[in-house]
N, C-alpha and C positions, 0 to 999 in steps of 0.2 A: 868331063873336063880333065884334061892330064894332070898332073902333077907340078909339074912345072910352070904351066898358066894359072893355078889357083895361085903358087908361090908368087907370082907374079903380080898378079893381080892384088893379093894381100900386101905384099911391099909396096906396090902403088896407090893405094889407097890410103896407107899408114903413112907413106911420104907426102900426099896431096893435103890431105886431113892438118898434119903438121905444119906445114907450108902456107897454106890458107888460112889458118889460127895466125901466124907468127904474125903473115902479112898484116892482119886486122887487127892486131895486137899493138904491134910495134913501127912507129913511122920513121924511124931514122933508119938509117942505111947501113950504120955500125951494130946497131943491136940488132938490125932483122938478120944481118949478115952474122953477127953471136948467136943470135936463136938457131937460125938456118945450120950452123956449123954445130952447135949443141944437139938437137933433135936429131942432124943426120947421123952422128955418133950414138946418141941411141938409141933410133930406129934399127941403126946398123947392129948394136949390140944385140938391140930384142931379136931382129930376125936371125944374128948369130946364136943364142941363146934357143931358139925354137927349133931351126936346121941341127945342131950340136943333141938335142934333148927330143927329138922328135918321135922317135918310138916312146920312149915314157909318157911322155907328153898325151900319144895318143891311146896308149893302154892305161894311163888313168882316165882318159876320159871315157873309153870302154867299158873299165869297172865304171865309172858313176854311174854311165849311162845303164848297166846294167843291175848296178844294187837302185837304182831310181827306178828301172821297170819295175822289180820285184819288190819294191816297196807299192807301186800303184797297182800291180796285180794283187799285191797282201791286203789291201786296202780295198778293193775289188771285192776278192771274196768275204772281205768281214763287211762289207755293207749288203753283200748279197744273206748273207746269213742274220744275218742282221733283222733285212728286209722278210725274210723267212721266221723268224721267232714272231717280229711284229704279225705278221699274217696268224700266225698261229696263236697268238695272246686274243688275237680280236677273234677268232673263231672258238678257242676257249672261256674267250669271257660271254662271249655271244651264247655258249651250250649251258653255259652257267647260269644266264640269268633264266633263259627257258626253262632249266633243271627246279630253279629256284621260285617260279612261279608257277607250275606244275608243282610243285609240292607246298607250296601255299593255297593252292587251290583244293589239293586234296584232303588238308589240314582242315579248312572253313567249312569241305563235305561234311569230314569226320565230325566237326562240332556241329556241324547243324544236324548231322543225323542224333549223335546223343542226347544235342536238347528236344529233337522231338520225343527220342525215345523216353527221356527222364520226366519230358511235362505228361505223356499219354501214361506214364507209371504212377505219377503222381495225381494226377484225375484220376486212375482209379483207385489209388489207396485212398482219394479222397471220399472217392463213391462209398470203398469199403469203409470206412471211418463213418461216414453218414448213416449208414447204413445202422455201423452198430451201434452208434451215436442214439439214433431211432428206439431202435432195440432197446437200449438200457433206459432213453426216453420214457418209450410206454411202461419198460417193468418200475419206472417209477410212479409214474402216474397211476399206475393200477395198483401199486402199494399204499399210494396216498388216496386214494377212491374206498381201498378195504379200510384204511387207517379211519375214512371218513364216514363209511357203512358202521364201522363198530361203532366209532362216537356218537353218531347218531339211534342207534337202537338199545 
């Protein structure tokens, strides 16, 4: 669309816009005709004020529109990265618990091997203890058998 037709068409729609408000505004003839005379003036002034200011006009809106992109591309990469740490928290916490249950598991080995090893050490010092338990058993009985040979002869 040229230039001249959007100008156009913008001043016509701001004139219609106005016009159509006033009329459904105001029922007398004197005020619609003050509205009408007021708006046209500053309609007239705004689209003087937009034609007079139009390069500014439109290199500010170029910077916004350009610090707005770079703000949703900045925003972009920080939720993508974002999205990347969260990936990597859940596959670190994921290696952690496996880490953490393999080595509970091989903790409950260890103990079950010691306690067999320490009950199978302890039957047999019990065996040994019996054993010499026995031992000093009979050398007593056979002390108190001679004790009961003497007493007797």
């Amino acid at each position: 669309m040229e230039e001249h037709t959007k100008k156009m068409l913008v001043r016509g729609a701001i004139i219609g816009g106005v016009v159509g408000g006033a009329v459904a505004v105001f029922k007398s003839k004197t005020q619609l005709s003050t509205c009408i005379t007021k708006c046209y003036r500053t309609s007239t002034d705004v689209l003087k004020f937009l034609n007079e200011n139009r390069t500014e006009i439109v290199e500010q809106l170029k910077n916004t529109s350009e610090k707005f992109t770079k703000v949703v591309d900045e925003t972009n990469n920080d939720l993508k990265a974002l999205s990347g740490n969260i990936k990597h928290l859940k596959r670190s916490s994921s290696e952690m618990v496996n880490t953490v249950q393999q080595t509970k598991d091989q903790l409950v080995d260890m103990y079950e091997t010691c306690k067999h090893k320490f009950e199978e050490e302890l039957d047999s010092v019990d065996k040994n203890v019996s054993e010499e338990k026995r031992g000093e058993i009979k050398s007593i009985e056979e002390k108190d058998q001679n004790l009961e040979t003497k007493d007797n002869a």
